[in-house]
Backbone as a ProteinNet text record, in pm:
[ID]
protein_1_A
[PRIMARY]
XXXXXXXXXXXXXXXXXXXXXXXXXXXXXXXXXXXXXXXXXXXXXXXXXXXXXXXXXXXXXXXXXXXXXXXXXXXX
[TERTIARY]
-1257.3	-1281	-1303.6	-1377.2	-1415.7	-1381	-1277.3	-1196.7	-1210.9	-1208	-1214.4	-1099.8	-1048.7	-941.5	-950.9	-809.2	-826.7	-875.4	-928.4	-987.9	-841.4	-807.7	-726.9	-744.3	-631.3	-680.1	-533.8	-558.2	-424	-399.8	-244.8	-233.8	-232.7	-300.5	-328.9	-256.4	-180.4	-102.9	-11	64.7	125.9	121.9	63.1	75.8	141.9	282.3	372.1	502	623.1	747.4	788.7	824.7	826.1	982.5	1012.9	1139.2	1203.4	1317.4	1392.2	1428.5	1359.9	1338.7	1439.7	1482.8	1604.1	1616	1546.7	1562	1491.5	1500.5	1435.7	1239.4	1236.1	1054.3	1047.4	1132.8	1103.7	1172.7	1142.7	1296.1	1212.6	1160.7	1163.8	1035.5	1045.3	994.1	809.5	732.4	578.5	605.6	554.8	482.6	309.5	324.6	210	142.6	31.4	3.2	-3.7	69.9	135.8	-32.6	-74.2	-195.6	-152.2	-203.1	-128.6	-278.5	-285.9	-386.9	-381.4	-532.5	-560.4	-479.9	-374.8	-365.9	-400.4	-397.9	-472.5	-510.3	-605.5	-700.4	-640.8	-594.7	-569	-652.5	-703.9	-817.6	-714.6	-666.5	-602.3	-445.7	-294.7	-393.4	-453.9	-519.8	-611.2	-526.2	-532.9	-433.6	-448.7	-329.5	-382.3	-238	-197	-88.6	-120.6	-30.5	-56.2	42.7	-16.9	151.8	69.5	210.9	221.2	290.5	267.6	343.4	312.5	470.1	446.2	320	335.7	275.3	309.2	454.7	446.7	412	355.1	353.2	467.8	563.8	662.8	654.6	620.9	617.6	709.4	642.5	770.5	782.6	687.9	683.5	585.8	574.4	505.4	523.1	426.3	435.4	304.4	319.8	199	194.7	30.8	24.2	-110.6	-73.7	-189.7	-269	-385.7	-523.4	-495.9	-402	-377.3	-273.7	-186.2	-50	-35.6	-179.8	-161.9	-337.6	-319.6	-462.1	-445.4	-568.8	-641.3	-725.3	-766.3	-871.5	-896.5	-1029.4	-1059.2	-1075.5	-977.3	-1014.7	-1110.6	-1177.4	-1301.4	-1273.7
0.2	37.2	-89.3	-71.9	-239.9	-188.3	-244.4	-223.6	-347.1	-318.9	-413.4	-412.4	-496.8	-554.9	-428.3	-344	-242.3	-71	-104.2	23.4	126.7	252.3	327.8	387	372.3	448.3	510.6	633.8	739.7	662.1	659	602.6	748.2	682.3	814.6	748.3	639.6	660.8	490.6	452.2	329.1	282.3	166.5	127.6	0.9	13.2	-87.1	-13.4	-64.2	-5.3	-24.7	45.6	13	-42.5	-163.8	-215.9	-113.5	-138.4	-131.9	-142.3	-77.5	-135.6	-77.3	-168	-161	-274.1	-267.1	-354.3	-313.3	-369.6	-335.4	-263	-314.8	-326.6	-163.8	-158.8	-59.6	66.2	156.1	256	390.9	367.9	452.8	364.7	425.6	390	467.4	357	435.9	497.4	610.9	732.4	772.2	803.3	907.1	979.8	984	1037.2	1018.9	890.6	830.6	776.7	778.2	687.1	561.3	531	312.1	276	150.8	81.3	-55	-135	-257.6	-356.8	-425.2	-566.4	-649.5	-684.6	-798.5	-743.3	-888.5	-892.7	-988.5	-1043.1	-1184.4	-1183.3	-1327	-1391.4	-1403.8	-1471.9	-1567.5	-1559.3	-1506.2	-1373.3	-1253.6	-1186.7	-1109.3	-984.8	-904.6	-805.4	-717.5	-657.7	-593.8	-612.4	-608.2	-630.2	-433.2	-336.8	-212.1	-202.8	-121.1	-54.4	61.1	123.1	316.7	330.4	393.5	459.9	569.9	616	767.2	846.6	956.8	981.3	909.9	836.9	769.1	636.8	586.6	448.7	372.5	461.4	392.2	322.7	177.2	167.4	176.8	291.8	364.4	232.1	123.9	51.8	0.7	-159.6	-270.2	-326.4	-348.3	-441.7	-465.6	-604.3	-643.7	-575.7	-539.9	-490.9	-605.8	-620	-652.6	-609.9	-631.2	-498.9	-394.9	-431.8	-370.1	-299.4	-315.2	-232.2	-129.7	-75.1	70.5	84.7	250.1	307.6	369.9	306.7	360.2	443	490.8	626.9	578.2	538.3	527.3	702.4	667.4	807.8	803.9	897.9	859	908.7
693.2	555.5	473.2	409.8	300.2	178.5	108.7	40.7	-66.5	-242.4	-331.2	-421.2	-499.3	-552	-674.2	-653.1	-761.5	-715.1	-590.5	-529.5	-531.5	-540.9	-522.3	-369.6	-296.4	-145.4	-100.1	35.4	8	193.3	197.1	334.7	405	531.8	630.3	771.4	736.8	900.1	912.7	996.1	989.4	1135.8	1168.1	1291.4	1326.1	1208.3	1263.7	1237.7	1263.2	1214.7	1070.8	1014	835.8	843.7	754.1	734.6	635.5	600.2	511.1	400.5	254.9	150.5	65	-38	-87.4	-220.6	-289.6	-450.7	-552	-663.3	-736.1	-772.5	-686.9	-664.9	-571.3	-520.8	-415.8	-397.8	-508.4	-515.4	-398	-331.1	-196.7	-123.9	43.5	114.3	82	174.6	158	284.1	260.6	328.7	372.1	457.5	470.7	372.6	297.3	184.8	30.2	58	-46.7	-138.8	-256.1	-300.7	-373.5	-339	-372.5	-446.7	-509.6	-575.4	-502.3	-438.2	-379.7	-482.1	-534.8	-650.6	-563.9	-466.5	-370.9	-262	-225.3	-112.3	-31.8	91.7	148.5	222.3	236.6	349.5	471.4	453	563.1	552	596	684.3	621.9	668.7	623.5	587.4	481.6	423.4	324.1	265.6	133.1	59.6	-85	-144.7	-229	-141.8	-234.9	-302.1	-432.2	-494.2	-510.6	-554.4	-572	-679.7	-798.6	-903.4	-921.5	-964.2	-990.9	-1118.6	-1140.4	-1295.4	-1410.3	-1435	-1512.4	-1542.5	-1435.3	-1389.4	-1371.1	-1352.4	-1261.6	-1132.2	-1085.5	-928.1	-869.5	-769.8	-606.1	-534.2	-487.3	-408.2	-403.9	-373.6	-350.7	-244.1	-208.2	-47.1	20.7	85.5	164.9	288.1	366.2	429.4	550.4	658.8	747	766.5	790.8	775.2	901.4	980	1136.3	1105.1	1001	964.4	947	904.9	836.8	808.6	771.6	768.7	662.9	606.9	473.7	475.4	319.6	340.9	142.1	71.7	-16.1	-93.2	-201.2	-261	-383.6	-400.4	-445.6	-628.3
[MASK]
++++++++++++++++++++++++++++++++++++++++++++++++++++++++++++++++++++++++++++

């Protein structure tokens, strides 16, 4: 998927083990289904920085992802 800084996309699957999140930034884990927004791009290593907020723009969770970590799906 070619993906740009800001793109909105819904996760459709995880192909690593998800840690343990637990602070401020992160008041639940990402899920399956979940729609997150691109705030970064990384080159090197190559990645994505998503977050997810609720309807109020509350963010559920932030976190970097490896382009191999997980599967995206651009929602249009």
């Amino acid at each position: 998927m070619k993906s740009k800084q800001y793109a909105v996309v819904r996760l459709k699957g995880f192909n690593v083990q998800m840690p343990e999140l637990a602070d401020e930034c992160h008041l639940r884990q990402p899920r399956v289904g979940d729609v997150a927004t691109i705030v970064e791009i990384y080159l090197e290593p190559a990645g994505y920085e998503l977050e997810c907020s609720d309807g109020g723009g509350i963010t559920q969770w932030l976190m970097a992802f490896g382009l191999g970590d997980v599967e995206l799906e651009l929602v249009q």
